[in-house]
Residue frames as a rotation matrix with the C-alpha (Angstrom) as fourth column:
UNK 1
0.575 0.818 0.000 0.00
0.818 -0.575 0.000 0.00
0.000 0.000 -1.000 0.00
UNK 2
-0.437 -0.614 0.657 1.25
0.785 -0.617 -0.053 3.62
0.438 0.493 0.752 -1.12
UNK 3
0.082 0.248 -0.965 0.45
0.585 -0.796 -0.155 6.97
-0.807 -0.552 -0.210 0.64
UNK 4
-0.379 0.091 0.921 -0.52
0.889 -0.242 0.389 9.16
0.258 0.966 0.011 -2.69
UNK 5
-0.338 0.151 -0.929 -0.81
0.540 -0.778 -0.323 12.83
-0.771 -0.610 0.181 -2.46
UNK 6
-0.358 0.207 0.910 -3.12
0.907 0.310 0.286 14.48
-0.223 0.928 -0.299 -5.35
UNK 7
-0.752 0.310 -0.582 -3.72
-0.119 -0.932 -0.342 17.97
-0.648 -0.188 0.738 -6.05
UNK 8
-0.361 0.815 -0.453 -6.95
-0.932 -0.299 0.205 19.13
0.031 0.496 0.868 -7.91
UNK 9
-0.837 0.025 -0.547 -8.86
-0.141 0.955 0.260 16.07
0.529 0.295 -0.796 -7.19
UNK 10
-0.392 0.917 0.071 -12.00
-0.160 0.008 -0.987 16.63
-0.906 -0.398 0.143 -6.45
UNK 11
0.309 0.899 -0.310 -12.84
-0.394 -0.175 -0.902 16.24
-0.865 0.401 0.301 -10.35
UNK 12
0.743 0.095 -0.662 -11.86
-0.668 0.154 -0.728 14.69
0.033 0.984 0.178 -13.76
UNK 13
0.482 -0.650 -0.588 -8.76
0.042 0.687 -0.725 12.98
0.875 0.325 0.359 -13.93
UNK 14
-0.566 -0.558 0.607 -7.87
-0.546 -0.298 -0.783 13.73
0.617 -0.775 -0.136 -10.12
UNK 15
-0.105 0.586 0.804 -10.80
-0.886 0.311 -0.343 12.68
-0.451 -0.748 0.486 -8.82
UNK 16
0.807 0.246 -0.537 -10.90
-0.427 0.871 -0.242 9.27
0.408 0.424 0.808 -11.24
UNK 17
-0.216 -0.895 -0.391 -6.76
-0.167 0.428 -0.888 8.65
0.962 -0.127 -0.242 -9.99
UNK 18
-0.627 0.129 0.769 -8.26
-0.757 0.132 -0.640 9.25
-0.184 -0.983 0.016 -6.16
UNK 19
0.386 0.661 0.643 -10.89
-0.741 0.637 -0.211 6.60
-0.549 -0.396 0.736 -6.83
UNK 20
0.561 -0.489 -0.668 -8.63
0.038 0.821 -0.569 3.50
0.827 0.294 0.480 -9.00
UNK 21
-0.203 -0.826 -0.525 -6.22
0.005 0.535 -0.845 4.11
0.979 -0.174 -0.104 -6.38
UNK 22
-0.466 0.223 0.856 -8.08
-0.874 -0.264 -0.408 3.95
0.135 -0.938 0.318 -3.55
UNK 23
0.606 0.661 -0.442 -10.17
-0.759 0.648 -0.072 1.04
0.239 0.379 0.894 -4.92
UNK 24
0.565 -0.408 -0.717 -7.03
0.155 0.906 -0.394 -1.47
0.811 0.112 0.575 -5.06
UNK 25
0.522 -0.178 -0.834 -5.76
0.788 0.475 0.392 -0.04
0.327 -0.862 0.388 -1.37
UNK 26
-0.568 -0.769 0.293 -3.71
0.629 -0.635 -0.449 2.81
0.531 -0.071 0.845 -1.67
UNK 27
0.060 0.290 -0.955 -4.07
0.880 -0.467 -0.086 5.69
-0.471 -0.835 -0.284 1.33
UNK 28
0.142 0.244 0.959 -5.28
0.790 -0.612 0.038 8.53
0.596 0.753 -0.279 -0.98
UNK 29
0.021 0.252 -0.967 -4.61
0.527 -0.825 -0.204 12.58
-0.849 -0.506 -0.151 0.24
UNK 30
0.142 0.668 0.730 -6.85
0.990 -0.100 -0.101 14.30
0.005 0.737 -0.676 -1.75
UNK 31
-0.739 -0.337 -0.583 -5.86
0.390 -0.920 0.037 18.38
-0.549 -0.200 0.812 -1.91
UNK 32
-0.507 0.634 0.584 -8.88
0.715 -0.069 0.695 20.62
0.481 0.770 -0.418 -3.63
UNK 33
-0.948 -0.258 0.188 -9.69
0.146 -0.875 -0.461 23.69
0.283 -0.410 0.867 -3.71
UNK 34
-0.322 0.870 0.373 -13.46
-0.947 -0.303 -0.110 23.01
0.017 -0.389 0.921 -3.05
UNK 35
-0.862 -0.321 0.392 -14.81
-0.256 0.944 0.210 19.07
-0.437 0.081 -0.896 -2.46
UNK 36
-0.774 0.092 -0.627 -16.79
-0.592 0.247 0.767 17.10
0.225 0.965 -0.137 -4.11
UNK 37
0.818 0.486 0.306 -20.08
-0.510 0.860 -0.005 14.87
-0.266 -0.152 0.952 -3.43
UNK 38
0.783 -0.210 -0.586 -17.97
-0.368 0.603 -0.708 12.37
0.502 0.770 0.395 -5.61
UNK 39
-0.036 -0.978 0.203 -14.76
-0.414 -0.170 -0.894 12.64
0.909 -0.117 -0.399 -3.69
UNK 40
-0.552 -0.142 0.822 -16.16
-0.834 0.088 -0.545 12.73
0.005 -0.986 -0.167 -0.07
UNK 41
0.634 0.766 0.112 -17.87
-0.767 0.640 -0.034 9.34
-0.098 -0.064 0.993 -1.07
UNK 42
0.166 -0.661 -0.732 -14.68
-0.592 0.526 -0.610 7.67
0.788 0.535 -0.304 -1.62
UNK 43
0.887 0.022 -0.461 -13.57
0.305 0.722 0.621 7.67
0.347 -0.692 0.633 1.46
UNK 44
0.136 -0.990 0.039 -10.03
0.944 0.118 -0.308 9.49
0.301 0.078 0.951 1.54
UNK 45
0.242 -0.205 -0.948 -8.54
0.842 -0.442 0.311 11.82
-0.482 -0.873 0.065 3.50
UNK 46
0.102 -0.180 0.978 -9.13
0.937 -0.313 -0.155 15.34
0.334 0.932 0.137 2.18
UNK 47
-0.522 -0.526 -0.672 -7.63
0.648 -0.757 0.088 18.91
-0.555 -0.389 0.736 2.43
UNK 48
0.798 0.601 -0.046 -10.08
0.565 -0.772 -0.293 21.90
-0.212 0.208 -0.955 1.29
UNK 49
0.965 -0.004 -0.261 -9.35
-0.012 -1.000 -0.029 25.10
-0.261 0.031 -0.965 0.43
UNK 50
0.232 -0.965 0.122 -5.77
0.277 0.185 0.943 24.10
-0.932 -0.185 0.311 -0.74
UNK 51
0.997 0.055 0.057 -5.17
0.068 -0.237 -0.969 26.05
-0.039 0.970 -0.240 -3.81
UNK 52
0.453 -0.753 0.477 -1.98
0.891 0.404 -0.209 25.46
-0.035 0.519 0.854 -5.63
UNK 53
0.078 -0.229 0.970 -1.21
0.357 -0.902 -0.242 29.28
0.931 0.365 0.011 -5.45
UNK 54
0.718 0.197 0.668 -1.81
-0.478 -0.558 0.678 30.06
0.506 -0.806 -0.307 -1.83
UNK 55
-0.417 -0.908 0.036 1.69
-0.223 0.064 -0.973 29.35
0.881 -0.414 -0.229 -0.02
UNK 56
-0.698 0.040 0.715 0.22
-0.692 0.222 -0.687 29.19
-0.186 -0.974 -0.127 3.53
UNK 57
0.428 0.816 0.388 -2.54
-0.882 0.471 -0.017 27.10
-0.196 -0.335 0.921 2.80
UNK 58
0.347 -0.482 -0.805 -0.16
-0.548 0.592 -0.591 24.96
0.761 0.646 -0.058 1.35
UNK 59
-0.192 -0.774 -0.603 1.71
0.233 0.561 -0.794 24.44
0.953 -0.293 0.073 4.18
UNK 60
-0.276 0.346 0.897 -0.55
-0.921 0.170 -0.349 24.14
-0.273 -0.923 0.272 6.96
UNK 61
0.800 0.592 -0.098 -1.57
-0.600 0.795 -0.088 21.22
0.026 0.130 0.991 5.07
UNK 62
0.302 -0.724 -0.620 1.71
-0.246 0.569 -0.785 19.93
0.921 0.389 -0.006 5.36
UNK 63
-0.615 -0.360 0.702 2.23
-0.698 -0.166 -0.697 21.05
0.368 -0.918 -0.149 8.87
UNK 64
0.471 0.746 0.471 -1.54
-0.810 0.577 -0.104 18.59
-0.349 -0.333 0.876 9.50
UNK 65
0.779 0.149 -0.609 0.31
-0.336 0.919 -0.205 15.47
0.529 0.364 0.766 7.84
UNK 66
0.369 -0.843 0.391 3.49
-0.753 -0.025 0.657 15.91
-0.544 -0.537 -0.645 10.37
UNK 67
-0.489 -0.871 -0.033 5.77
-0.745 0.398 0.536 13.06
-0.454 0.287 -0.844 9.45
UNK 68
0.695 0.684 0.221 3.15
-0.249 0.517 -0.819 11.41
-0.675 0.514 0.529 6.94
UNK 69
-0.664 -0.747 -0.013 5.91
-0.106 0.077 0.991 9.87
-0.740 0.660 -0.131 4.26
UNK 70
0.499 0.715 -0.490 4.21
-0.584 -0.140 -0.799 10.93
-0.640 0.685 0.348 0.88
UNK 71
-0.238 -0.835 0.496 5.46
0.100 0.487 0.868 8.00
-0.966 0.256 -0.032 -1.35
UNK 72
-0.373 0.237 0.897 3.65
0.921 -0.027 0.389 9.10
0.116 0.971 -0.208 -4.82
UNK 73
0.141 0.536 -0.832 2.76
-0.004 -0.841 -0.542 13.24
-0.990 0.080 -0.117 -5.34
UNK 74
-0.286 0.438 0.853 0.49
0.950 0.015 0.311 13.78
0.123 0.899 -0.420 -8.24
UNK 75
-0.577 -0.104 -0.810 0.76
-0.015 -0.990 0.138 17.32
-0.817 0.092 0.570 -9.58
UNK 76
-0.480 0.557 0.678 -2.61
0.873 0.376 0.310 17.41
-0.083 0.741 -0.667 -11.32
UNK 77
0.287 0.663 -0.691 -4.22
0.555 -0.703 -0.444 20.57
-0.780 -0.256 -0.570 -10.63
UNK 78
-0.703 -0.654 0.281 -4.64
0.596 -0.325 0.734 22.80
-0.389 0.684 0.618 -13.69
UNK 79
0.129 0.877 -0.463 -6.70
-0.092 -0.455 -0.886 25.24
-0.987 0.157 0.022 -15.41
UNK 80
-0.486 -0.453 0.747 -7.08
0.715 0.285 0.638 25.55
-0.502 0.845 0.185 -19.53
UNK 81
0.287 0.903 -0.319 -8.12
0.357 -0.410 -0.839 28.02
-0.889 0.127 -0.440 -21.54
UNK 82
0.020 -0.512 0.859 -7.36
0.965 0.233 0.117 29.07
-0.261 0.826 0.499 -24.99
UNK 83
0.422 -0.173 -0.890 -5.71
-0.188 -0.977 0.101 32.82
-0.887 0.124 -0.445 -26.14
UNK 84
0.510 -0.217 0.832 -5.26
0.819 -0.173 -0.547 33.32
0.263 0.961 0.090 -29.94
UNK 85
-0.540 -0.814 0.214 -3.00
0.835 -0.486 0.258 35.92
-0.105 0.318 0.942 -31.13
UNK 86
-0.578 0.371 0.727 -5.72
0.406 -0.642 0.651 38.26
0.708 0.671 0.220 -31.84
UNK 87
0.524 0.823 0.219 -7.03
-0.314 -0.052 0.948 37.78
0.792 -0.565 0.231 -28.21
UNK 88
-0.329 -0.916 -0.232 -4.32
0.295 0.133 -0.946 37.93
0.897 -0.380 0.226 -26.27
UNK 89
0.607 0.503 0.616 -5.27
-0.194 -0.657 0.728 38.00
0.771 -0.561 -0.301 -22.56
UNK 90
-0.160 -0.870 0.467 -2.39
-0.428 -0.365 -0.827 39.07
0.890 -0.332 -0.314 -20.49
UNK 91
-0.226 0.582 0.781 -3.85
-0.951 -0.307 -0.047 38.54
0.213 -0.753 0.623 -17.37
UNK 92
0.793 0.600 -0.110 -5.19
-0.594 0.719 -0.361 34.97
-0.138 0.351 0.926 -18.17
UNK 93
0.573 -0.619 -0.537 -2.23
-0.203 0.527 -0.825 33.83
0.794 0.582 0.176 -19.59
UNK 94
-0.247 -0.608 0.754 -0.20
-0.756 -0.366 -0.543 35.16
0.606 -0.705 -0.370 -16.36
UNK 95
0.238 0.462 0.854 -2.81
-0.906 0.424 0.024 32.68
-0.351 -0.779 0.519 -14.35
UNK 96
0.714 -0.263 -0.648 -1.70
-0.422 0.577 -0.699 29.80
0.558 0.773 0.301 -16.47
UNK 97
0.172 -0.793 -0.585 1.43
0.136 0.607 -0.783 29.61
0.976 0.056 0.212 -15.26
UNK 98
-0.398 -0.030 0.917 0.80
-0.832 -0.410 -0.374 30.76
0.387 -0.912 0.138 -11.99
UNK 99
0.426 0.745 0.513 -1.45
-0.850 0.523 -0.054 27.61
-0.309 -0.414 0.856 -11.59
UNK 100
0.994 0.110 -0.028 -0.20
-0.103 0.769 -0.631 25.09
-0.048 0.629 0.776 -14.31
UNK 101
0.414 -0.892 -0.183 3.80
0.078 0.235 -0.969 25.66
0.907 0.387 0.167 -13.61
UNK 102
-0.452 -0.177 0.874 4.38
-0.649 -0.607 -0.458 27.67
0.612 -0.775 0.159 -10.66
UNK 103
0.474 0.738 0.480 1.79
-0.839 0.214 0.500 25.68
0.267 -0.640 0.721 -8.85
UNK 104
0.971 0.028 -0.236 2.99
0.014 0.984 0.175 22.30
0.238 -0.174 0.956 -9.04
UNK 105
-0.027 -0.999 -0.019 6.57
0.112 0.016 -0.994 23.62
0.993 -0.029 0.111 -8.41
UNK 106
-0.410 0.041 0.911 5.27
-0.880 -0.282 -0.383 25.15
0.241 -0.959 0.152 -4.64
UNK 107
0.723 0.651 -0.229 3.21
-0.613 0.758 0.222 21.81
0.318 -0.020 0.948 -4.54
UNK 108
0.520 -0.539 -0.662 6.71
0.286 0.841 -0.460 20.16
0.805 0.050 0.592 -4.54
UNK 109
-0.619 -0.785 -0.001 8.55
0.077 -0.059 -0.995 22.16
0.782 -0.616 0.097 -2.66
UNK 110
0.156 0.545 0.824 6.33
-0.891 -0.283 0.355 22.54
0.427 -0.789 0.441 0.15
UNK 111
0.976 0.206 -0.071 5.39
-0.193 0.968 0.157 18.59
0.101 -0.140 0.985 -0.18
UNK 112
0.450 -0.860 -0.241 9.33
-0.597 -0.089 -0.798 17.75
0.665 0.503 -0.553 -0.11
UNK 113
-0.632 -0.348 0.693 9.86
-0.733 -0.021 -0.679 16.79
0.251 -0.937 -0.242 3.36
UNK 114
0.428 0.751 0.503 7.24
-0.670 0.637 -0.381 14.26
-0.607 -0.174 0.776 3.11
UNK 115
0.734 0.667 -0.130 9.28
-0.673 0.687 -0.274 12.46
-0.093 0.288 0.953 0.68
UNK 116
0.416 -0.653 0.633 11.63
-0.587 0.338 0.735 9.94
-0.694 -0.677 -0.243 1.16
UNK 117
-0.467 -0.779 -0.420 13.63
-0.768 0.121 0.630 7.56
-0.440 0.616 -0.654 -0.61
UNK 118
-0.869 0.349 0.352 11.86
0.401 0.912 0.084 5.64
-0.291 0.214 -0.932 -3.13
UNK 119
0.216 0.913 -0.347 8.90
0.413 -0.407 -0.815 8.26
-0.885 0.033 -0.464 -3.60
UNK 120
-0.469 -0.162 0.868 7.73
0.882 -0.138 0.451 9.46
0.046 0.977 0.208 -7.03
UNK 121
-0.508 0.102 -0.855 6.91
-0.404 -0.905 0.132 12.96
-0.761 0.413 0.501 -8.73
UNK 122
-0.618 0.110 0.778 4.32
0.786 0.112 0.608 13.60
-0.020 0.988 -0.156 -11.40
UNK 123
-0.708 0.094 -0.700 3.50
-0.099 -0.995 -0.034 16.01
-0.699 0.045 0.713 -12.96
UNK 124
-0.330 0.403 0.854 0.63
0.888 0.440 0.135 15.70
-0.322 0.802 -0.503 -15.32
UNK 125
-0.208 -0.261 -0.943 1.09
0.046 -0.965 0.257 17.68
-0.977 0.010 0.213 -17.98
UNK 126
0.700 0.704 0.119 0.13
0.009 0.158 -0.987 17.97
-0.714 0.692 0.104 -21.88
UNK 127
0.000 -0.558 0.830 1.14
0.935 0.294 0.198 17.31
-0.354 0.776 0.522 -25.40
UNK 128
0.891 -0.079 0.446 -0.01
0.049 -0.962 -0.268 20.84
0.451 0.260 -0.854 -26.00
UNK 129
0.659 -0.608 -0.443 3.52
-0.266 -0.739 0.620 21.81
-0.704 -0.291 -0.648 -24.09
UNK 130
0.338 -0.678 0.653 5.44
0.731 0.625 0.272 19.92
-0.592 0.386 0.707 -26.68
UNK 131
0.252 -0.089 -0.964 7.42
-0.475 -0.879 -0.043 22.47
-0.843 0.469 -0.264 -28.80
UNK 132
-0.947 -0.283 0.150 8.35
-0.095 0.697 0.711 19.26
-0.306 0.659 -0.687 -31.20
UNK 133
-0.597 0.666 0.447 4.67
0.641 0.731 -0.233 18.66
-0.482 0.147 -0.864 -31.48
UNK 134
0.061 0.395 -0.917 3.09
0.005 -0.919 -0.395 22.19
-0.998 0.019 -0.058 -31.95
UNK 135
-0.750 -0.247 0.613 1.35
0.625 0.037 0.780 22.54
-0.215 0.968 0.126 -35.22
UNK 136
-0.151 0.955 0.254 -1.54
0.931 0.051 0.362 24.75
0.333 0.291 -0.897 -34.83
UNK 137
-0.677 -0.148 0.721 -0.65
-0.105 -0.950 -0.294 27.72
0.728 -0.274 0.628 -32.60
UNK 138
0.313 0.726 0.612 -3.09
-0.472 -0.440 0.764 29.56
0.824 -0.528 0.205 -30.14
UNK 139
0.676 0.141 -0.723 -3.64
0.486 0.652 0.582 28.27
0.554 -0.745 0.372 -26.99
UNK 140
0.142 -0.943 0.300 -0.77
0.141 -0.281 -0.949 30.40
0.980 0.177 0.093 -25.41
UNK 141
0.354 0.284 0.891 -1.53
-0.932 0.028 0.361 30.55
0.078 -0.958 0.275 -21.92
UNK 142
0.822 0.329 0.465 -2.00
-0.371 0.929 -0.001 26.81
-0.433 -0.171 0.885 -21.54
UNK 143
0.826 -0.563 0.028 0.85
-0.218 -0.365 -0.905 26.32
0.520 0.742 -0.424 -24.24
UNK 144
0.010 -0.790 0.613 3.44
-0.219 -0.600 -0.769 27.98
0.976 -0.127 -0.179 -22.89
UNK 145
0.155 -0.176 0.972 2.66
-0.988 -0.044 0.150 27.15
0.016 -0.983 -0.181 -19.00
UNK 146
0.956 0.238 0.171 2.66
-0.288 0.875 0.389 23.57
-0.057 -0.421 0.905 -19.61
UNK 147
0.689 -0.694 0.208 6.38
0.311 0.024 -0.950 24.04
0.654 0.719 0.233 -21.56
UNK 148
-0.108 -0.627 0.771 7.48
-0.784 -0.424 -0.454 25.54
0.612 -0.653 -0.446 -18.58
UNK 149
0.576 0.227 0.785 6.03
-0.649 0.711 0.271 22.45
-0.497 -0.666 0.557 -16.24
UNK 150
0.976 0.193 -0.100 8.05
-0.211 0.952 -0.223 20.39
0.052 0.238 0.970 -18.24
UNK 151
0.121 -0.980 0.158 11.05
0.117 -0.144 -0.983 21.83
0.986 0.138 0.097 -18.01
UNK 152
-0.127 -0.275 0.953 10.46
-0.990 -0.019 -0.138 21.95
0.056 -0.961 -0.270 -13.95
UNK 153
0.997 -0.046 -0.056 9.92
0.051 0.994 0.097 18.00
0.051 -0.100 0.994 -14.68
UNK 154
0.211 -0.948 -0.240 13.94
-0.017 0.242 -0.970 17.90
0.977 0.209 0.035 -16.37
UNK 155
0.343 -0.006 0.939 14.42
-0.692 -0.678 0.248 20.29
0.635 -0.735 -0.237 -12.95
UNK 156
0.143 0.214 0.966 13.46
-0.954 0.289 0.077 18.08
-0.263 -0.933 0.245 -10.35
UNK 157
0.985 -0.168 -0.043 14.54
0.150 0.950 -0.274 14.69
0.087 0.263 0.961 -12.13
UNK 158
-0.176 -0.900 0.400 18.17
0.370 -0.437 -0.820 16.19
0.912 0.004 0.410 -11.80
UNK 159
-0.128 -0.127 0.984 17.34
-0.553 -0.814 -0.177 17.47
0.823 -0.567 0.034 -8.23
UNK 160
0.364 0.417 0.833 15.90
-0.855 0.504 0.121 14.76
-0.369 -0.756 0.540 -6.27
UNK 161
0.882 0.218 -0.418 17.88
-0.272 0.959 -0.075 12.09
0.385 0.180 0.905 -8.07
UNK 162
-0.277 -0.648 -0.710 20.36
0.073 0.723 -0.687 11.64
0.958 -0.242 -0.153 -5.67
UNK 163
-0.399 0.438 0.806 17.94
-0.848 0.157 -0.506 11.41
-0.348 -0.885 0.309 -2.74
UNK 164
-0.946 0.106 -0.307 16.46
-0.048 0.890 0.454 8.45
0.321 0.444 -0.837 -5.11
UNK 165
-0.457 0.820 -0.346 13.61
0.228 -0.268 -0.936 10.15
-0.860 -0.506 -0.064 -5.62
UNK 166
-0.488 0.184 0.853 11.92
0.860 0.269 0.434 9.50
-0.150 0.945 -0.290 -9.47
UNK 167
-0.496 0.424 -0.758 10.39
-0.372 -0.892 -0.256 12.41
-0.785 0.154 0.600 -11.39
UNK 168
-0.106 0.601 0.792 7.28
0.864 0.450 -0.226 11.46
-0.492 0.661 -0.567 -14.14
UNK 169
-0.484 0.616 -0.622 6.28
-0.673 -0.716 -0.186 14.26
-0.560 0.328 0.761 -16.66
UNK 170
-0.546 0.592 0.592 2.54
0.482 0.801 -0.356 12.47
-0.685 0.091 -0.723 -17.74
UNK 171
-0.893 0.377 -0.246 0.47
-0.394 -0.391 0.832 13.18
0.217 0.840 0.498 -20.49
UNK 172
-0.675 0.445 0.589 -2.82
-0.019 0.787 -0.616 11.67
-0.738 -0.427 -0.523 -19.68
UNK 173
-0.813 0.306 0.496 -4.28
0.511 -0.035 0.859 12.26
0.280 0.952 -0.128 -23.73
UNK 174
-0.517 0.749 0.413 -7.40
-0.444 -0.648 0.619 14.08
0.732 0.137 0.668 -24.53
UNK 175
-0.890 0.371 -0.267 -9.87
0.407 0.379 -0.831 13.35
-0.207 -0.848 -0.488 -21.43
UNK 176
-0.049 0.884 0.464 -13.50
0.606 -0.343 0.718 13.45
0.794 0.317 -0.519 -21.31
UNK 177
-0.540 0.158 -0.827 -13.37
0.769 -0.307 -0.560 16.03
-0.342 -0.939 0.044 -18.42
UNK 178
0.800 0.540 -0.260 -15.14
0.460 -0.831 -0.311 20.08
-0.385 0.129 -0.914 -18.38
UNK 179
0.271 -0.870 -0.413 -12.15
0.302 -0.330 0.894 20.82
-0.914 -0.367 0.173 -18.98
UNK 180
-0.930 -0.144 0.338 -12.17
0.284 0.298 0.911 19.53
-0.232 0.944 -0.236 -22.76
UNK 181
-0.486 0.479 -0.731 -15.71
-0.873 -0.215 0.439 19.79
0.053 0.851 0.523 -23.05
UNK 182
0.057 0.084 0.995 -15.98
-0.579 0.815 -0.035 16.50
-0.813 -0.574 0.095 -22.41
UNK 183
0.837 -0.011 -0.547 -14.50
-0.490 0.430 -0.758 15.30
0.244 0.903 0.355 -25.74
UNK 184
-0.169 -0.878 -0.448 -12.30
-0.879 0.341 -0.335 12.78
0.446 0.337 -0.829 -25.53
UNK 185
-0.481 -0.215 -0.850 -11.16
-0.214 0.969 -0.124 9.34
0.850 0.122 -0.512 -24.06
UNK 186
0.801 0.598 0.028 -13.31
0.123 -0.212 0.970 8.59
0.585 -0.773 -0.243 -20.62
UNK 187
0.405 -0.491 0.771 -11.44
-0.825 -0.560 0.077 9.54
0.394 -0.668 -0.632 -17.47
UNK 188
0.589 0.061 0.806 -10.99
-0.595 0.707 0.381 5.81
-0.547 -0.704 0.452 -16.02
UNK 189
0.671 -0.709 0.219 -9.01
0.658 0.433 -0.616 4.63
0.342 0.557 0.757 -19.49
UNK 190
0.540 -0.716 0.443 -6.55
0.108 -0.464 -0.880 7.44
0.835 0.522 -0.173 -18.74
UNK 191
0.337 -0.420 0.843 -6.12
-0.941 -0.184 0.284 7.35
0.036 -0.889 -0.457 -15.13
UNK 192
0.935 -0.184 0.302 -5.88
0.102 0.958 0.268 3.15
-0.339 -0.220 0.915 -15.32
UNK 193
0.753 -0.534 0.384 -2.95
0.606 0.336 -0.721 4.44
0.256 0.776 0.577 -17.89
UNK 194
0.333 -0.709 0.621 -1.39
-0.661 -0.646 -0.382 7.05
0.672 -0.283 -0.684 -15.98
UNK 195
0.585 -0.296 0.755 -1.23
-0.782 0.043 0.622 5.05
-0.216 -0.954 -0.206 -12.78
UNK 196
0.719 -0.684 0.125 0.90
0.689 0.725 0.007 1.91
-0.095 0.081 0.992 -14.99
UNK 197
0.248 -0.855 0.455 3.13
0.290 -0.383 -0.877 4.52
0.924 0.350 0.153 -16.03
UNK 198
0.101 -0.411 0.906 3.81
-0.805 -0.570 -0.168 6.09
0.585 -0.712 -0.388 -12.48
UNK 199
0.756 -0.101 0.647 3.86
-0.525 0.497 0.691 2.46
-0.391 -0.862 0.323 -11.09
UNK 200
0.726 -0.608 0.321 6.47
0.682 0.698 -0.220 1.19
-0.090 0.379 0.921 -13.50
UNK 201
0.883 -0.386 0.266 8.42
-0.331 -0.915 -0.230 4.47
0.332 0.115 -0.936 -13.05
UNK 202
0.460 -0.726 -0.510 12.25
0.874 0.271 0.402 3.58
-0.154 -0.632 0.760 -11.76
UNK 203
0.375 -0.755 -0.538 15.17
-0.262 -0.643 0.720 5.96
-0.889 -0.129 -0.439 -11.27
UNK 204
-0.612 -0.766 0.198 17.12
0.427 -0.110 0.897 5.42
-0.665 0.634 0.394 -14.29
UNK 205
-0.322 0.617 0.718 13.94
0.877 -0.091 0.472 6.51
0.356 0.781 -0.512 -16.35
UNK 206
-0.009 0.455 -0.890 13.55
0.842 -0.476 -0.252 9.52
-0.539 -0.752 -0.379 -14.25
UNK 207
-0.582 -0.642 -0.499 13.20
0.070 -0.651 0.756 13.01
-0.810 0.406 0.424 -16.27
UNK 208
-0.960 0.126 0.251 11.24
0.275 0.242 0.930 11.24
0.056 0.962 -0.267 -19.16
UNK 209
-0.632 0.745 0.210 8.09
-0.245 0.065 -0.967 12.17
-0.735 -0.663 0.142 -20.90
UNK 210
-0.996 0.028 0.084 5.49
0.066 0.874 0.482 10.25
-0.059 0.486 -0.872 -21.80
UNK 211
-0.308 0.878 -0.367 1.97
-0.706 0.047 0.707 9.52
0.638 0.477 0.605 -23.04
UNK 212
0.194 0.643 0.741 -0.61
-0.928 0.365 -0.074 8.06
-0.318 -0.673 0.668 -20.48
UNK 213
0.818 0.390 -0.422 -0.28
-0.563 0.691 -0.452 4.98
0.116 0.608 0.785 -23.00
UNK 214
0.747 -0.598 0.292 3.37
0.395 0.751 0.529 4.37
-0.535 -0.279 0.797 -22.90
UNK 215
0.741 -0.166 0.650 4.24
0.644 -0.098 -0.759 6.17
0.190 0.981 0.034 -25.77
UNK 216
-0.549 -0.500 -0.670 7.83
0.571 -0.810 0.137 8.62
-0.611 -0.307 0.730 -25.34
UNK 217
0.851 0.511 0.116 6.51
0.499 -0.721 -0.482 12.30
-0.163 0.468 -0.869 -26.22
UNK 218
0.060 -0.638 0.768 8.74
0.868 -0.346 -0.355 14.97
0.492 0.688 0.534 -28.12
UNK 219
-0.281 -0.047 -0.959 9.81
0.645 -0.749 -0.152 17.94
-0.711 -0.661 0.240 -26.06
């Protein structure tokens, strides 16, 4: 059994990883900035009002797990929104990476001290950040903040790997969440597919990213 720590998981692909990996045993801590019916039916030990941006709230929630050893932290929280060139919102974009880069970086450091040798990082993050993949434009907010989350993946795979301490950067593919719209693959095919990839993670593979599926992705 694993002690899993999960930001933004009261809903789509947070709140499907809190319920597969609660289902087969794992001790779920659920972070979210508002809960869920869904969530508080699981069963798993959740933290309100914990927004990825707010520094103290962050870490009172660390101070409440005292010497909890966090052996998986899922950096999932995110927002999306698309800014064209012609509709550039400054402002918008700025929240992006405040949430979608920045966030999961205070997420770690705060959460640090909770993990020990043998715990994993992930970050779940998007083919949109791929600059190898990028054929369409727009999106620049979202874009651009996820391009930066990946490059605090490289970061922290080079920072924590001689505490022997693994770093994922996940794709988890198009999801049916609000997020999308609900177009895409259902939430339960992509979380069953994130959670092989973050259980077959090892140190020598640390750094790497990848498609929910298996697939390597192009930086």
């Amino acid at each position: 059994m694993a002690t899993v720590l999960i930001t933004g998981a009261n809903k789509g692909i947070g709140l499907e990883l809190s319920r597969q990996l609660r289902e087969r045993g794992d001790e779920v801590i659920a972070l979210c900035r508002k809960a869920s019916p869904e969530l508080e039916a699981l069963g798993v030990r959740v933290f309100e009002k914990a927004d990825v941006t707010d520094q103290a709230a962050l870490e009172a929630v660390s101070r409440k797990l005292g010497d909890t050893r966090v052996d998986v932290l899922i950096n999932n929280a995110g927002i999306f929104g698309n800014e064209s060139f012609d509709g550039l919102d400054f402002d918008r974009i700025r929240q992006h990476f405040e949430v979608n880069a920045l966030g999961a970086l205070r997420v770690t450091s705060i959460m640090s001290r909770h993990l020990k040798k043998g715990s994993k990082i992930i970050l779940i993050t998007s083919l949109m950040g791929s600059i190898g993949d990028n054929g369409s434009g727009s999106y620049y907010g979202y874009r651009m903040a996820k391009a930066a989350l990946n490059m605090a993946g490289v970061n922290l795979s080079h920072d924590f790997r001689s505490r022997g301490i693994s770093v994922a950067i996940l794709h988890p593919g198009m999801v049916a969440t609000g997020m999308t719209g609900h177009h895409g693959i259902p939430a339960s095919e992509s979380a069953k597919g994130l959670i092989s990839r973050i259980d077959g993670l090892r140190l020598e593979d640390s750094g790497g990213f990848w498609h929910a599926n298996g697939e390597r992705l192009p930086w």
